[in-house]
TORPA-4810 file (N, C-alpha, C, O; in nm, 3 decimals):
<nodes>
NODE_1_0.083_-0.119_0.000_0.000_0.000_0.000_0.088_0.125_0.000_0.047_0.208_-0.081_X
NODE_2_0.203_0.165_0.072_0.238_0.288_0.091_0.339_0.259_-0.034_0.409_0.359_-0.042_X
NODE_3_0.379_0.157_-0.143_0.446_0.154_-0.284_0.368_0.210_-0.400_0.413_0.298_-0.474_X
NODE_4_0.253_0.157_-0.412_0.149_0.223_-0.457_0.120_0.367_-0.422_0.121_0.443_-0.518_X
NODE_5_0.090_0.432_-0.275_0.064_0.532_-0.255_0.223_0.691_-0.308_0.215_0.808_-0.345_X
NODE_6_0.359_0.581_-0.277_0.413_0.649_-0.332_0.425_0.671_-0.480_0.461_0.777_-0.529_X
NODE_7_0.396_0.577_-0.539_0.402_0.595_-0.712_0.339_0.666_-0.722_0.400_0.762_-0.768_X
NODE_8_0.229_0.692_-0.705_0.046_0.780_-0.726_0.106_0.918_-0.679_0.101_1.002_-0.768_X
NODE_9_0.155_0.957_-0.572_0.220_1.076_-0.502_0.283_1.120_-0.612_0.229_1.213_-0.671_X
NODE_10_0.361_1.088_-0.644_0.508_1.104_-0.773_0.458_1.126_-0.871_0.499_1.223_-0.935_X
NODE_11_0.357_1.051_-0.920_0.331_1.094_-1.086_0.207_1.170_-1.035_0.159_1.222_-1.136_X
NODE_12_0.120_1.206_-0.913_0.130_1.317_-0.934_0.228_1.488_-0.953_0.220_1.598_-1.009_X
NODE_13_0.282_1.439_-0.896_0.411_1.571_-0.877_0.460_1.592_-1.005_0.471_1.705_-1.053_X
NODE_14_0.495_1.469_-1.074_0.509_1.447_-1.206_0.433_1.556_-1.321_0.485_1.638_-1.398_X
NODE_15_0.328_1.529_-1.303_0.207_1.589_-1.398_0.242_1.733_-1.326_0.238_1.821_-1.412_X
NODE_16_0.272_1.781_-1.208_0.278_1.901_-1.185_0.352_1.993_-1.222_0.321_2.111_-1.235_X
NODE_17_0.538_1.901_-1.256_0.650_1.939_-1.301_0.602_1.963_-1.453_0.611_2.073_-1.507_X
NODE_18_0.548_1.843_-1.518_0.558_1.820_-1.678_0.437_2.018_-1.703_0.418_2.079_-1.809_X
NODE_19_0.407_2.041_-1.619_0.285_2.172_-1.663_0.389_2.286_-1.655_0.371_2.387_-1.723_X
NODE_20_0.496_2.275_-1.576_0.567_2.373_-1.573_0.701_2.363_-1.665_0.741_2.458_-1.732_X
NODE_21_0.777_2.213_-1.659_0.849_2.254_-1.762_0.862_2.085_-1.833_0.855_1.996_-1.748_X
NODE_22_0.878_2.043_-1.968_0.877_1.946_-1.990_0.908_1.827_-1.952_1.028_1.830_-1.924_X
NODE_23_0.845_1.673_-1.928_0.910_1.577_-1.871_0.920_1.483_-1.915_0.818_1.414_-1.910_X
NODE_24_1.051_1.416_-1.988_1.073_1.275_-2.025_0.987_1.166_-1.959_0.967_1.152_-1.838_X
NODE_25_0.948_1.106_-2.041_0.854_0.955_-2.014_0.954_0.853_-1.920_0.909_0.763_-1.849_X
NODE_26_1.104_0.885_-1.933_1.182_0.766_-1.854_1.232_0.808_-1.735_1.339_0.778_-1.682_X
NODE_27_1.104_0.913_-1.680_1.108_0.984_-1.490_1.051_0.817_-1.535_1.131_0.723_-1.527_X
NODE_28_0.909_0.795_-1.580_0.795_0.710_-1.538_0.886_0.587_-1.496_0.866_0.543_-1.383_X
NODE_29_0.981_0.527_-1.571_1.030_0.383_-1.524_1.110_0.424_-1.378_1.066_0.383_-1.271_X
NODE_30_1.180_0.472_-1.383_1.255_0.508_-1.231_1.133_0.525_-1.126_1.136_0.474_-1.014_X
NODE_31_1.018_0.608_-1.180_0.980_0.585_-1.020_0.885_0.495_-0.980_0.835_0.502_-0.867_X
NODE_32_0.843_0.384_-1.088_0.807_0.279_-1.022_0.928_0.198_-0.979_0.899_0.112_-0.896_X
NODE_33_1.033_0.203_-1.006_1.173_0.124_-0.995_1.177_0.163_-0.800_1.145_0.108_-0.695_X
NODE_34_1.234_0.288_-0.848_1.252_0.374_-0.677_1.138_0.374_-0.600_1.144_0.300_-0.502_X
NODE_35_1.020_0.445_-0.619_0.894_0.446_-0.547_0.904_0.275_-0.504_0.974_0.254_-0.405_X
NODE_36_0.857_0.186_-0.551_0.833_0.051_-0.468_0.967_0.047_-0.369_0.980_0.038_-0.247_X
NODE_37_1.036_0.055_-0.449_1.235_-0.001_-0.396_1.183_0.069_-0.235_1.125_0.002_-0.150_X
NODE_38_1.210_0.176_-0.223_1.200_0.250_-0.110_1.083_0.260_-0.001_1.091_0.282_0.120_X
NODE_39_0.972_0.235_-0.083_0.908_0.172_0.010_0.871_0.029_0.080_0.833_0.008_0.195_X
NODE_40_0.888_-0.042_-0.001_0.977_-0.161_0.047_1.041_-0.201_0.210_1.012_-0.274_0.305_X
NODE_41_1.174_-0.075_0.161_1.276_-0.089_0.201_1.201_0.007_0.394_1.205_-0.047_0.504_X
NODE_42_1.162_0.108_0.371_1.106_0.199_0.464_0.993_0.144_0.542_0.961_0.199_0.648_X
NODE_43_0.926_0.031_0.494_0.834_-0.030_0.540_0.836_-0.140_0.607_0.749_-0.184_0.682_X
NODE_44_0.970_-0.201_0.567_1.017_-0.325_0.652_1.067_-0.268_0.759_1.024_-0.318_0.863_X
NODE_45_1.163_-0.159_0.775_1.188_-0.098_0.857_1.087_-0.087_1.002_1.104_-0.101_1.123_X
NODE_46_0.996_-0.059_0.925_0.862_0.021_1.061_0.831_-0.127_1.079_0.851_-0.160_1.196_X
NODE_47_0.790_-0.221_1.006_0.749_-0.302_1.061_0.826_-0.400_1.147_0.771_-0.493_1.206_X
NODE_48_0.974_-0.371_1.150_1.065_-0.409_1.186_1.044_-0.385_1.380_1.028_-0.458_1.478_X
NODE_49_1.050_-0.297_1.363_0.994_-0.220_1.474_0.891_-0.192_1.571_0.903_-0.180_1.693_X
NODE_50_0.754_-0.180_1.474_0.662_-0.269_1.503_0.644_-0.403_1.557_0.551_-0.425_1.635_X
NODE_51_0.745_-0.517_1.516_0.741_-0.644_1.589_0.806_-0.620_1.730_0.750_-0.685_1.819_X
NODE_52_0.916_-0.540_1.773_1.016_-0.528_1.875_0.913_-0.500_1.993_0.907_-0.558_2.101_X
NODE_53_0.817_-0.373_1.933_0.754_-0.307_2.084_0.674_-0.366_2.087_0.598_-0.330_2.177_X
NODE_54_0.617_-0.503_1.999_0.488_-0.592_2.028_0.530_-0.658_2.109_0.453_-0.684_2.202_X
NODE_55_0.710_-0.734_2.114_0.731_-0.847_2.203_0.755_-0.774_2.302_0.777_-0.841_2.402_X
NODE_56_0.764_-0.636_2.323_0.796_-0.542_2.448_0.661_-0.537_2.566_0.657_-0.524_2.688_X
NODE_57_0.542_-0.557_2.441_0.438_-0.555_2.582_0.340_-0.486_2.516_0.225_-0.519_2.547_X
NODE_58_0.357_-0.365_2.402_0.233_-0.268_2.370_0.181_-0.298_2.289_0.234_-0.351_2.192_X
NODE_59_0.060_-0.275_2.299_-0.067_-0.238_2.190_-0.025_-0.260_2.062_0.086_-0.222_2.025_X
NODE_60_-0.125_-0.336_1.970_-0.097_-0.282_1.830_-0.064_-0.159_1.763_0.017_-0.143_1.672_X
NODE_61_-0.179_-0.029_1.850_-0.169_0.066_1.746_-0.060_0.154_1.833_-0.016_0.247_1.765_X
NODE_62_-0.010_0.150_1.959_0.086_0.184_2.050_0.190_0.142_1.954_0.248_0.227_1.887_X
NODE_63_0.220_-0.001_1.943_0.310_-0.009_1.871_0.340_0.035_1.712_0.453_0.045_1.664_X
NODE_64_0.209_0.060_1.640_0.283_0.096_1.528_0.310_0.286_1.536_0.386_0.350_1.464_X
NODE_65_0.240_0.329_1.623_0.264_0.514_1.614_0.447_0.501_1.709_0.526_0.584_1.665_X
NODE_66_0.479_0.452_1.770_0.653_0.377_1.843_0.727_0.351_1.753_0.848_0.376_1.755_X
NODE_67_0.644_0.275_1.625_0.776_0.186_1.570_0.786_0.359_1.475_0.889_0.423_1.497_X
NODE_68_0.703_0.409_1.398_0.686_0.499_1.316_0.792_0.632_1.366_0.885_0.673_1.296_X
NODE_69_0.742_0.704_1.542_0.847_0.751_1.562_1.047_0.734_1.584_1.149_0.801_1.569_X
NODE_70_1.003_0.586_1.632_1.151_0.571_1.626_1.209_0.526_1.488_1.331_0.513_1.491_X
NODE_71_1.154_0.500_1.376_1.236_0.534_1.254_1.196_0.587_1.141_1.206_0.547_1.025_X
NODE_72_1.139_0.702_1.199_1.127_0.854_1.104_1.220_0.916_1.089_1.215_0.980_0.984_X
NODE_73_1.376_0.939_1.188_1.468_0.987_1.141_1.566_0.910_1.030_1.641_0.967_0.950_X
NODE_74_1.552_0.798_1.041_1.645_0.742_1.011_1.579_0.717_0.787_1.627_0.720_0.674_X
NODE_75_1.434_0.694_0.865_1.358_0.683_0.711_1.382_0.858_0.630_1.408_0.863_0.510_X
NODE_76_1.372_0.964_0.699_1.409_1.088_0.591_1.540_1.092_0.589_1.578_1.149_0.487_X
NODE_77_1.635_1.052_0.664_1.815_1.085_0.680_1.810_0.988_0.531_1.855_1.047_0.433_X
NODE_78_1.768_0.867_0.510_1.773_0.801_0.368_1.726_0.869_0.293_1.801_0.903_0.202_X
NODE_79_1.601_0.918_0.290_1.519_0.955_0.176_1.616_1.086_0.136_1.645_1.083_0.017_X
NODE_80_1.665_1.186_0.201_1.716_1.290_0.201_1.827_1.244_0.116_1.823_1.315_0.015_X
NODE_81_1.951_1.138_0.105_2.053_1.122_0.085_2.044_1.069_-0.035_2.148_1.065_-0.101_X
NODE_82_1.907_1.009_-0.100_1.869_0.966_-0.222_1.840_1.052_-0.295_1.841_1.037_-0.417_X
NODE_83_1.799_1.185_-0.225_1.730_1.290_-0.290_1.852_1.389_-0.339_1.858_1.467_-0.435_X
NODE_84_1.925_1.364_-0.260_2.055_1.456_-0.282_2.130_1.375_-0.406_2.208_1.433_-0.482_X
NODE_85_2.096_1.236_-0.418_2.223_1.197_-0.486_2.129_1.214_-0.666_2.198_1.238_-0.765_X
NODE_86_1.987_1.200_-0.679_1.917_1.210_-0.739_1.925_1.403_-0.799_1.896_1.450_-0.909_X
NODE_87_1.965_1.458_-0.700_1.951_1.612_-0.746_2.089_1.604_-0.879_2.098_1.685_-0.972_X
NODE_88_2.186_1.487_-0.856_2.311_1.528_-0.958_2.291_1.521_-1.071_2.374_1.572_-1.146_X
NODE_89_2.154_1.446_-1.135_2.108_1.391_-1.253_2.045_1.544_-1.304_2.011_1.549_-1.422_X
NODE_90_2.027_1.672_-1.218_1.917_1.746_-1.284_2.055_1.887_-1.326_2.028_2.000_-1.368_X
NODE_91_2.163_1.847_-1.305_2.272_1.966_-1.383_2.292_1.936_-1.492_2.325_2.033_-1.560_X
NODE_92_2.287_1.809_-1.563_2.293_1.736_-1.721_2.232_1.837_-1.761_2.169_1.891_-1.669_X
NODE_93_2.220_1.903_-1.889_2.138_1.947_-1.999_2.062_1.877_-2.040_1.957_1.938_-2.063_X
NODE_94_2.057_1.741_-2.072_1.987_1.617_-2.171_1.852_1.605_-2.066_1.854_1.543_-1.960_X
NODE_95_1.737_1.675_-2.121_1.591_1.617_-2.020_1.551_1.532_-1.981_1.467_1.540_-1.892_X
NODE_96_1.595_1.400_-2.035_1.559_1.239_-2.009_1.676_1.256_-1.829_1.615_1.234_-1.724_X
NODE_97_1.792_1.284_-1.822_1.881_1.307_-1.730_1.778_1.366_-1.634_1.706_1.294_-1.564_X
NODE_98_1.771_1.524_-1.633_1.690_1.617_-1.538_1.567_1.596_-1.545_1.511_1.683_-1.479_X
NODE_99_1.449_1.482_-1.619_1.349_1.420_-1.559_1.360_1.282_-1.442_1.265_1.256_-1.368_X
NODE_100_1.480_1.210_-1.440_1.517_1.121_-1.389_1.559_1.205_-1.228_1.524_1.174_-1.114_X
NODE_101_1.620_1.284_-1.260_1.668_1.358_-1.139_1.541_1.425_-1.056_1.559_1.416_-0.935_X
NODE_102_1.403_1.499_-1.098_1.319_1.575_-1.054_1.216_1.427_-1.023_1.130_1.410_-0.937_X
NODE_103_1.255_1.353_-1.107_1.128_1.218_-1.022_1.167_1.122_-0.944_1.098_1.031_-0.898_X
NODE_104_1.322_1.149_-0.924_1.374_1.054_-0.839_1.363_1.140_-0.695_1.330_1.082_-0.591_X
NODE_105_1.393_1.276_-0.698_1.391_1.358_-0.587_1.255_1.345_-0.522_1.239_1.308_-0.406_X
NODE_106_1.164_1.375_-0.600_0.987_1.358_-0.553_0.955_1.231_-0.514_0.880_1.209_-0.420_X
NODE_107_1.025_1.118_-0.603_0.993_0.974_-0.523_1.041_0.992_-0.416_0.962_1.004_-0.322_X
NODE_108_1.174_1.001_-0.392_1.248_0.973_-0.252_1.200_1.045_-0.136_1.200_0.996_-0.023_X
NODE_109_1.159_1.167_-0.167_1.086_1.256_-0.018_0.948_1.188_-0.067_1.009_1.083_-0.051_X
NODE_110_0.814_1.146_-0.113_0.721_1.062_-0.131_0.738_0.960_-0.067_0.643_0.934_0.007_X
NODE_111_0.808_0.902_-0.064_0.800_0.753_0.003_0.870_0.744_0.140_0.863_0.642_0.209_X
NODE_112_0.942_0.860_0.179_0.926_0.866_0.317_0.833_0.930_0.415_0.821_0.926_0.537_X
NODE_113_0.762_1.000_0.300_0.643_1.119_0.354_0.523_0.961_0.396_0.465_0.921_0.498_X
NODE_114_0.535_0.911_0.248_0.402_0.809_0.285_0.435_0.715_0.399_0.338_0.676_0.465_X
NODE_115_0.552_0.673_0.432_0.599_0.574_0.561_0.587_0.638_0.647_0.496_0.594_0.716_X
NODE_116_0.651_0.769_0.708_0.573_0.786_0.847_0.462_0.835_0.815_0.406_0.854_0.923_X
NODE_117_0.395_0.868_0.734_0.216_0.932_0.771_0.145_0.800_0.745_0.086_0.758_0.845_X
NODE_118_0.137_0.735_0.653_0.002_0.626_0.589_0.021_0.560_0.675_-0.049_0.558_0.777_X
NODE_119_0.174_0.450_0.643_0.180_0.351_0.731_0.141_0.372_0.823_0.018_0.367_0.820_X
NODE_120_0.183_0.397_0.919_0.152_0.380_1.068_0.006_0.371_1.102_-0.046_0.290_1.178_X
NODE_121_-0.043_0.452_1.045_-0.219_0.453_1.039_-0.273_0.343_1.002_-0.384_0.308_1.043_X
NODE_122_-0.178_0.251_0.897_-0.247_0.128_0.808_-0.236_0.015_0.947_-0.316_-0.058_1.005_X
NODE_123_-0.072_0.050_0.964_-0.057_-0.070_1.057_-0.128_-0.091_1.184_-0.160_-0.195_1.242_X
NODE_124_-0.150_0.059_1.217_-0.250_0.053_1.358_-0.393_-0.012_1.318_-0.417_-0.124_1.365_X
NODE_125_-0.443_0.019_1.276_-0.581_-0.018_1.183_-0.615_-0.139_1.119_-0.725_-0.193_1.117_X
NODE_126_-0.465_-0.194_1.043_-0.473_-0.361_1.097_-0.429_-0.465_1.201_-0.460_-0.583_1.217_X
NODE_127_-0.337_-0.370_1.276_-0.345_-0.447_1.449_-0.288_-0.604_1.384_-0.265_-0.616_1.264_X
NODE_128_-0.278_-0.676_1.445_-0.212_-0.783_1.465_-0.281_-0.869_1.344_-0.248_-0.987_1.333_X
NODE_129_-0.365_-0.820_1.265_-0.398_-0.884_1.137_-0.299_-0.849_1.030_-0.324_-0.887_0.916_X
NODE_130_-0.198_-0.786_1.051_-0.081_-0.742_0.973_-0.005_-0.908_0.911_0.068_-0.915_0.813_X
NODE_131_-0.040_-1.012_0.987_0.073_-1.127_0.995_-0.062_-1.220_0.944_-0.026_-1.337_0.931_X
NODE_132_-0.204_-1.202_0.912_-0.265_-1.257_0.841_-0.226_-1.347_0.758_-0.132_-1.298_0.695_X
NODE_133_-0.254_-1.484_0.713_-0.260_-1.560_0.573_-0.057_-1.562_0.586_-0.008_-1.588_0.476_X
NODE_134_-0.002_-1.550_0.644_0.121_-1.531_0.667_0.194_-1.696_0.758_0.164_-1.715_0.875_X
NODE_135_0.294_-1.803_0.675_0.305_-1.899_0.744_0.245_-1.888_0.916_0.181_-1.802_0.976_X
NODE_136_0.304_-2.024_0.957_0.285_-2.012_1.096_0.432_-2.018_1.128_0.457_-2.006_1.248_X
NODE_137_0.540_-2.034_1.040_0.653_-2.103_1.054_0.746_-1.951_1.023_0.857_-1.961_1.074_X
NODE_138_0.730_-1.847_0.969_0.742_-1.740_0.920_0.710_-1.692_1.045_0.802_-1.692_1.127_X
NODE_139_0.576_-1.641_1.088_0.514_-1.543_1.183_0.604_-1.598_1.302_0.643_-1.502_1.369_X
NODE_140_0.658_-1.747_1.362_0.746_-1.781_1.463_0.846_-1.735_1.492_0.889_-1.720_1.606_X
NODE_141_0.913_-1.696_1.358_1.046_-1.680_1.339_1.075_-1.537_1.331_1.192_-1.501_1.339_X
NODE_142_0.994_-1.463_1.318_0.960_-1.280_1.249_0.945_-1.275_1.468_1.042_-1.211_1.510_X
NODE_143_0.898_-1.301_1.530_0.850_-1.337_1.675_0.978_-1.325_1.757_1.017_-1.229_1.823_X
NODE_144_1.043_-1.455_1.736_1.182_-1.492_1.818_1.279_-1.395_1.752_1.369_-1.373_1.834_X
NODE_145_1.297_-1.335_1.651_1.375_-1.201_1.569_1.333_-1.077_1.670_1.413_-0.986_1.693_X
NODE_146_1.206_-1.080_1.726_1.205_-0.964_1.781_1.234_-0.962_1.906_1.300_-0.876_1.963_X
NODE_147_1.175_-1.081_1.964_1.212_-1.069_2.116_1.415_-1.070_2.087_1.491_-1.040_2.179_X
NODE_148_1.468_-1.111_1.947_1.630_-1.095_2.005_1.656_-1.238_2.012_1.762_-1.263_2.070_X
NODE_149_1.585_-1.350_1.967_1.622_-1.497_1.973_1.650_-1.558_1.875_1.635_-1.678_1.849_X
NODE_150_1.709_-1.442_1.793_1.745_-1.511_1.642_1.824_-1.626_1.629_1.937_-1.618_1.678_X
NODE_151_1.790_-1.735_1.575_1.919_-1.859_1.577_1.920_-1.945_1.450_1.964_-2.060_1.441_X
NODE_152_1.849_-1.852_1.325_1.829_-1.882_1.200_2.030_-1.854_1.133_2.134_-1.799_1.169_X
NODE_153_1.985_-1.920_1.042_2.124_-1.892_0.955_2.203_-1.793_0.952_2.321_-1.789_0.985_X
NODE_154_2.121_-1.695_0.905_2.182_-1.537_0.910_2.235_-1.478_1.017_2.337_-1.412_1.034_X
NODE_155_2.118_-1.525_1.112_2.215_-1.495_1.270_2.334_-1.582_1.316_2.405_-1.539_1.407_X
NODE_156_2.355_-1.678_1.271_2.462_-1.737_1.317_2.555_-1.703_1.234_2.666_-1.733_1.278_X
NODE_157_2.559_-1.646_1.115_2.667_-1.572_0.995_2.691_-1.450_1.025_2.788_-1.398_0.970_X
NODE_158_2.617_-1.374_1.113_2.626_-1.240_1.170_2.724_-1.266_1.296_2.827_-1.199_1.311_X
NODE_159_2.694_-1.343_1.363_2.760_-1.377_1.483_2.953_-1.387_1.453_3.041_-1.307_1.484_X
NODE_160_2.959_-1.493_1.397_3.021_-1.554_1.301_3.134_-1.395_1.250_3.248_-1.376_1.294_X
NODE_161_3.076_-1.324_1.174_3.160_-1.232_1.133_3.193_-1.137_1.214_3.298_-1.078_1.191_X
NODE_162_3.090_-1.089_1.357_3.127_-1.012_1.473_3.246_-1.044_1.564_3.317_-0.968_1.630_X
NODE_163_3.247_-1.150_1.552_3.336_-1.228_1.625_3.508_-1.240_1.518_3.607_-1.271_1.584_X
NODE_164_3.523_-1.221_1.403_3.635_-1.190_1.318_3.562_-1.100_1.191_3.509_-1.118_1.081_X
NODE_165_3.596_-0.996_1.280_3.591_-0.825_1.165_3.694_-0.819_1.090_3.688_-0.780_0.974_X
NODE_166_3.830_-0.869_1.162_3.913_-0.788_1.051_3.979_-0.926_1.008_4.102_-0.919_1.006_X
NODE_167_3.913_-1.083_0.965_3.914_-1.159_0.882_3.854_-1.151_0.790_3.895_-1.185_0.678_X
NODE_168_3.752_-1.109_0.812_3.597_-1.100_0.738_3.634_-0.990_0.600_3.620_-1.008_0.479_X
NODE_169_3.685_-0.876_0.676_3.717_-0.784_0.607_3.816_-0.783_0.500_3.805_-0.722_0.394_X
NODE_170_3.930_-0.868_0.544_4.004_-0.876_0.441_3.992_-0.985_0.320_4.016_-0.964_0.201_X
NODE_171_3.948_-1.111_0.383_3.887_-1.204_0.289_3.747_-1.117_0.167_3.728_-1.149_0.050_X
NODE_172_3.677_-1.015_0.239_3.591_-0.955_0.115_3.633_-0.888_0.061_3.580_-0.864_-0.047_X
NODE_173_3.789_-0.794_0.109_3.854_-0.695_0.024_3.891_-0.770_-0.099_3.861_-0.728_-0.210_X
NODE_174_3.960_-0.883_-0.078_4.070_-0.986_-0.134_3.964_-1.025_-0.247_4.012_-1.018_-0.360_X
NODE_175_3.812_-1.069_-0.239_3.718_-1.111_-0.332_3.676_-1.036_-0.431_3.651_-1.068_-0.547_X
NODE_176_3.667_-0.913_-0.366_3.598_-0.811_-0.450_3.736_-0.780_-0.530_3.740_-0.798_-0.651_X
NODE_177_3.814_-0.747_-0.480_3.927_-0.671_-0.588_3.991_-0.784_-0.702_4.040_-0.748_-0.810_X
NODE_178_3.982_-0.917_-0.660_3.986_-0.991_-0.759_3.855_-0.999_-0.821_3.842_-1.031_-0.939_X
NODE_179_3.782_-0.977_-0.764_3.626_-0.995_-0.910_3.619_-0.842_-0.995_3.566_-0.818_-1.104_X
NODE_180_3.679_-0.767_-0.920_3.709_-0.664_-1.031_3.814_-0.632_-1.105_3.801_-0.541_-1.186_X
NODE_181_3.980_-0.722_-1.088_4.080_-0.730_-1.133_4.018_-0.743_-1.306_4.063_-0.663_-1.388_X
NODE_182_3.923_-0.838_-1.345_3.952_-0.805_-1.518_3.886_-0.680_-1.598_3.911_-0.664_-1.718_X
</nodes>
């Protein structure tokens, strides 16, 4: 919902830019590309969060207006840094360039605008029906992640590399610079 709500946001803004000064048709592929990408990405986040203060004790809709404030900074400090890197596309001369740049900027503040405002409202409003139609084996595991009882794969590969940083580090330096050696 808030991928959708950001696309819809954007190409409106879109239609607002194209009245004032012309706009390449290939803003349109980037910001369904970016618009979903980011909300996605901004939405797992909250809901991320959302699971933590559920195993903490609060409310559904306690917890989703909690999870929403505690990563609203962190959701515009991204959106902001996308928006900035998106502003470099609009000094090109070539309009296909500076439409890519003016709809990537409007996606990226859009889809953090729609994560802390919609979401949180959606998630309160579906309350613990959020994990609906959702395994039972999934919803267990999304559960023990929040209370901090992770003991799935990833957590033991996380562990694993906390425990040798500066093996870890040099074995990926050593990979990458040979996968880019040719």
């Amino acid at each position: 919902i808030t991928g959708i709500a950001t696309i819809m946001l954007t190409f409106a803004a879109l239609v607002t830019f194209n009245h004032i000064e012309p706009m390449s048709v290939f803003a349109v592929n980037l910001v369904f590309a970016l618009g979903l990408g980011l909300a996605v990405d901004y939405s797992l986040l909250v809901l991320t969060r959302r699971r933590e203060a559920r195993a903490l004790g609060h409310g559904p809709r306690e917890a989703a207006f909690m999870a929403a404030r505690a990563t609203a900074p962190t959701i515009v400090f991204s959106a902001l840094t996308v928006a900035s890197a998106m502003a470099a596309l609009t000094i090109f001369p070539q309009r296909f360039l500076w439409s890519m740049g003016v709809g990537g900027i409007a996606c990226a503040l859009l889809a953090a605008f729609a994560s802390v405002t919609f979401l949180p409202i959606i998630l309160a409003a579906l309350g613990d029906r959020i994990d609906w139609g959702q395994p039972k084996r999934w919803r267990e595991a999304a559960e023990r992640e929040a209370r901090g009882d992770a003991d799935g794969g990833w957590a033991r590969l996380a562990r694993f590399v906390m425990r040798h940083p500066g093996r870890i580090a040099t074995i990926a330096t050593i990979l990458l610079l040979l996968g880019a050696s040719p």
